[in-house]
Each structure stands twice: as structure tokens, then as C-alpha cells.
C-alpha positions as CSV (number, residue, x, y, z in Angstrom):
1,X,7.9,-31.3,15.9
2,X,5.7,-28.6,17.3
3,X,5.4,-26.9,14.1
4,X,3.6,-29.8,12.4
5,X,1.5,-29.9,15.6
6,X,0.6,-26.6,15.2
7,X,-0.8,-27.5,11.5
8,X,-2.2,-30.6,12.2
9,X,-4.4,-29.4,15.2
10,X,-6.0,-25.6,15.1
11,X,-7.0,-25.2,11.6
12,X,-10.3,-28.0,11.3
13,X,-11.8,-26.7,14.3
14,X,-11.2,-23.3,13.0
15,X,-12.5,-24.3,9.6
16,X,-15.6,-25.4,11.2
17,X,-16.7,-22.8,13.3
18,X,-16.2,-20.1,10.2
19,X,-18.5,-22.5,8.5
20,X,-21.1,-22.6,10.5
21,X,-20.8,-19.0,11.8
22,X,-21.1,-18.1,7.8
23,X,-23.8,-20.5,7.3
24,X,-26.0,-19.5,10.4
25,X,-25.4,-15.6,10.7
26,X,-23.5,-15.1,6.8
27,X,-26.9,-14.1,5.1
28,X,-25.6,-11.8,2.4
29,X,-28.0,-9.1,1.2
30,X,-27.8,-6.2,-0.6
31,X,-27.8,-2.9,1.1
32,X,-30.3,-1.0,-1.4
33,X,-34.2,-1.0,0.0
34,X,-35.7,0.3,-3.0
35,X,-38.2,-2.0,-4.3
36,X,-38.1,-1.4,-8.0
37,X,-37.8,-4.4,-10.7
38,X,-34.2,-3.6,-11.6
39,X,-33.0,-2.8,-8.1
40,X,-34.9,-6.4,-7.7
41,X,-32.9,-8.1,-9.8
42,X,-29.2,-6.4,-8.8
43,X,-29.9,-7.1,-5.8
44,X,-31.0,-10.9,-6.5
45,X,-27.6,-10.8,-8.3
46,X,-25.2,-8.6,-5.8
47,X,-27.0,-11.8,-3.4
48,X,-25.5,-14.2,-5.8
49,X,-22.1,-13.3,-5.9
50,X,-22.0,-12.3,-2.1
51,X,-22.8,-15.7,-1.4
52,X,-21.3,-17.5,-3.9
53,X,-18.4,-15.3,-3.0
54,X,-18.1,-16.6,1.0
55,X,-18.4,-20.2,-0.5
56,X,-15.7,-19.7,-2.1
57,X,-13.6,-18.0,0.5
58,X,-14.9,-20.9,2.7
59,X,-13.6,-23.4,0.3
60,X,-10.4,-22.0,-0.3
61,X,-9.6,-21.5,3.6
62,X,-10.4,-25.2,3.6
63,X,-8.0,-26.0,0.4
64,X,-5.4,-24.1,2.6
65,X,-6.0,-26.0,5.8
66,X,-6.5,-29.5,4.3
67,X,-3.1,-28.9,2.3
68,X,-1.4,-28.0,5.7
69,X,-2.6,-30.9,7.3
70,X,-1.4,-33.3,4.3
71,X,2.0,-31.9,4.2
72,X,1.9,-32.2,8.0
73,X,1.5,-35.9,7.6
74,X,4.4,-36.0,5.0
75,X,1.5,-36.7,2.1
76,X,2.4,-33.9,-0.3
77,X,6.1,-32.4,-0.5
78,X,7.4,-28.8,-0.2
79,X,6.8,-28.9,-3.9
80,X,3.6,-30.0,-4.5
81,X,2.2,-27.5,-1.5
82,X,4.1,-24.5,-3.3
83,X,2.1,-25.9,-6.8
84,X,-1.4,-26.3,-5.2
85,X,-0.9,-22.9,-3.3
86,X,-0.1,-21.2,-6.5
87,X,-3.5,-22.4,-8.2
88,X,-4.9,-20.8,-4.9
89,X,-3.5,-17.8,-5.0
90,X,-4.0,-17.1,-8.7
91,X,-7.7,-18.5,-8.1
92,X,-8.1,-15.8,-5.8
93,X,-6.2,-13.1,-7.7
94,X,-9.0,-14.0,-11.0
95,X,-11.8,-13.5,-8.4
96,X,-10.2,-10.3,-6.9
97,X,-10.2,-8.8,-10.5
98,X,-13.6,-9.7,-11.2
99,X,-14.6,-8.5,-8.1
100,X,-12.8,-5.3,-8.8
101,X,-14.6,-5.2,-11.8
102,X,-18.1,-5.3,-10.8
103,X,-17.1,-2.3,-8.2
104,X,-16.6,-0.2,-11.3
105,X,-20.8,-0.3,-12.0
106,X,-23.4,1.4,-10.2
107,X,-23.6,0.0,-6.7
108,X,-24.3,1.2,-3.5
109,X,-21.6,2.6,-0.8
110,X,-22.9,-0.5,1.3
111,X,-22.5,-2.9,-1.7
112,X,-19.0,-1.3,-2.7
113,X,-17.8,-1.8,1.2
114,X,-19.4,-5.4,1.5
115,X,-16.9,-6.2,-1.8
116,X,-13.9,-4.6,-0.7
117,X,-14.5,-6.8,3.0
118,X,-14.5,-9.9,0.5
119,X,-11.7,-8.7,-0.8
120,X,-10.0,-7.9,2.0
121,X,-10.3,-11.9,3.2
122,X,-9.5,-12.8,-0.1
123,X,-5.9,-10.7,0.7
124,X,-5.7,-12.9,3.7
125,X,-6.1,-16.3,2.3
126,X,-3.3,-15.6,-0.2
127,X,-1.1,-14.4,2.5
128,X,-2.1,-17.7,4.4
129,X,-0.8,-19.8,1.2
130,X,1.7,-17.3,0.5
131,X,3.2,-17.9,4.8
132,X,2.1,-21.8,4.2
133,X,4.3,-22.3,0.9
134,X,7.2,-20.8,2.8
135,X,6.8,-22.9,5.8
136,X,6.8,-26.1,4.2
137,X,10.4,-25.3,2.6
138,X,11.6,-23.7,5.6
139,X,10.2,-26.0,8.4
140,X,11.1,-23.4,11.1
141,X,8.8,-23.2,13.7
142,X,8.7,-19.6,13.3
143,X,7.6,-19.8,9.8
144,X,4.5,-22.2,11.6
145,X,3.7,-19.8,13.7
146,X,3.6,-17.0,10.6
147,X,1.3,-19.4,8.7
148,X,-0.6,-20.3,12.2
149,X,-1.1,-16.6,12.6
150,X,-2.1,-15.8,8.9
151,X,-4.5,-18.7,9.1
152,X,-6.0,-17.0,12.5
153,X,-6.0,-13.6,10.7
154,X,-8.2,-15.3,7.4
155,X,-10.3,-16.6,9.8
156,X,-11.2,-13.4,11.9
157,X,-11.8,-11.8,8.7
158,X,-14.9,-14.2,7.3
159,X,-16.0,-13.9,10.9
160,X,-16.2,-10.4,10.6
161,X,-17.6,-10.4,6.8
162,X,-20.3,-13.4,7.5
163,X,-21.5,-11.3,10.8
164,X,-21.7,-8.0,8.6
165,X,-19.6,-6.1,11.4
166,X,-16.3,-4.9,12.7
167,X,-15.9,-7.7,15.5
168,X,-14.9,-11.2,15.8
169,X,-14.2,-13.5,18.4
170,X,-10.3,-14.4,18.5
171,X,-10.0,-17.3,16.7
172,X,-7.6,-19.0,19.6
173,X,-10.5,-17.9,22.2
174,X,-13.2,-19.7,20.2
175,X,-11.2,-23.0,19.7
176,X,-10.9,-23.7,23.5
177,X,-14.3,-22.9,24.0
178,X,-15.2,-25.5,21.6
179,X,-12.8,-28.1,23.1
């Protein structure tokens, strides 16, 4: 079936590159440069949650793509997919509100922009899980290529979020580069 193909082979290569890619060039700073104790430490912890943050979003890219794969190899049921995703997506909704949260103190334009790009690949993981979950009752190919496209999408966006710009290489180009 060319939908379970489609699960079982783009998404651990892709998981791999946004890795790396986060871990060599995702260096997450603060964007304030005054050099004052307190703007020190907010920036020590704006640096803490930026990168704790793209862990996370790492981790839960992976969750997604390692539940694909498992259904794909008829290890977990349409049920047990839709229960895992739902821990995922309400993971990331908790996050998004904290997140939310820490936007309502004093930051930086910079530091309010660098959030709401977290949460802006936060919005495409869920809609990954969300497209994955609906896939695995379905088993339409066009409901693989949604979730194929949504996982492509959540990828772009920690490209774009780890590099600190607008641009990303197309997730599809930088597969068969790799191959």
C-alpha cells in the first residue's frame, strides 16, 4: 500500500536532518544586548526555555513520526494512534498556554516574535497528529498524503525557527540530497 510507504519511509530522514540542523545552527539567544544583571539573567532564562522549547518540538516531531511508522507496521491500531496523538496534542496545547503566558511579561519585540515562531511549529505538529489520527482510521491514500504534507510543513517550520530566518530548504529537496 503506498500510503504506508509513504509513512514508513520520509519521515526518519526528515527527523534527522531537523535534528541536526537544530543542533548545529538552532543556537537560541535572546535578542536584548544590554548587559545589565537582570537583562543577564532573562536572558539566561528566555535561553532556557528557547531551547528547552525546540527539544521539545524535536521530540514531539519524533513521537509523531515514530507512531506513524509503528502503525505503518500494524504495531499500534487506529485506536491507540488516536490516544497517543491526543496526549500530543494536549502536550503541546499546555506548552502553547504557557508559552502564551510568558509573552504577557516584559520581553523584547525579538523575544515576543522568536515565541510566537515556536508557537507557530507547535500549530503544525498538532495539525501533523491531528492529519495522522485521521489517516490511520481512514487509510486513504489521500489522507497519507495530508499527514505526509503536514509532517513536511512541521518540518520546514523548525528549519526556519532553528536557522532564526524566513527560509528553509524543501523538506522533499533535502531528503534526496541525503539519499
Amino acid at each position: 500500500m503506498k500510503a504506508l510507504q509513504v509513512l514508513r519511509s520520509s519521515w526518519p530522514l526528515a527527523l534527522v536532518a531537523a535534528v541536526v540542523l537544530g543542533l548545529t545552527l538552532g543556537n537560541v539567544h535572546s535578542q536584548d544586548t544590554a548587559n545589565s544583571k537582570a537583562v543577564e539573567d532573562a536572558n539566561a532564562t528566555l535561553q532556557a526555555v528557547g531551547g528547552l522549547g525546540v527539544g521539545h518540538i524535536q521530540s514531539s516531531l519524533g513521537m509523531i513520526g515514530v507512531t506513524a511508522d509503528a502503525f505503518a507496521k500494524d504495531v499500534y491500531t487506529p485506536k491507540q494512534v488516536e490516544d497517543l496523538m491526543n496526549g500530543t496534542i494536549n502536550g503541546i496545547e499546555a506548552v502553547k498556554k504557557l508559552l502564551r503566558r510568558l509573552q504577557e511579561t516584559d520581553l523584547s519585540d525579538d523575544d515576543e516574535e522568536y515565541i510566537d515562531r515556536m508557537i507557530n511549529v507547535y500549530n503544525a505538529l498538532q495539525k501533523e497528529a491531528k492529519s495522522l489520527v485521521v489517516f490511520t482510521k481512514s487509510k486513504k491514500p489521500a489522507d497519507a498524503e495530508i499527514f505526509d504534507a503536514a509532517r513536511k510543513a512541521a518540518v520546514t517550520k523548525l528549519g526556519q525557527l532553528t536557522e532564526g530566518d524566513k527560509t528553509s530548504p524543501d523538506p522533499d529537496t533535502a531528503e534526496k540530497t541525503q539519499e
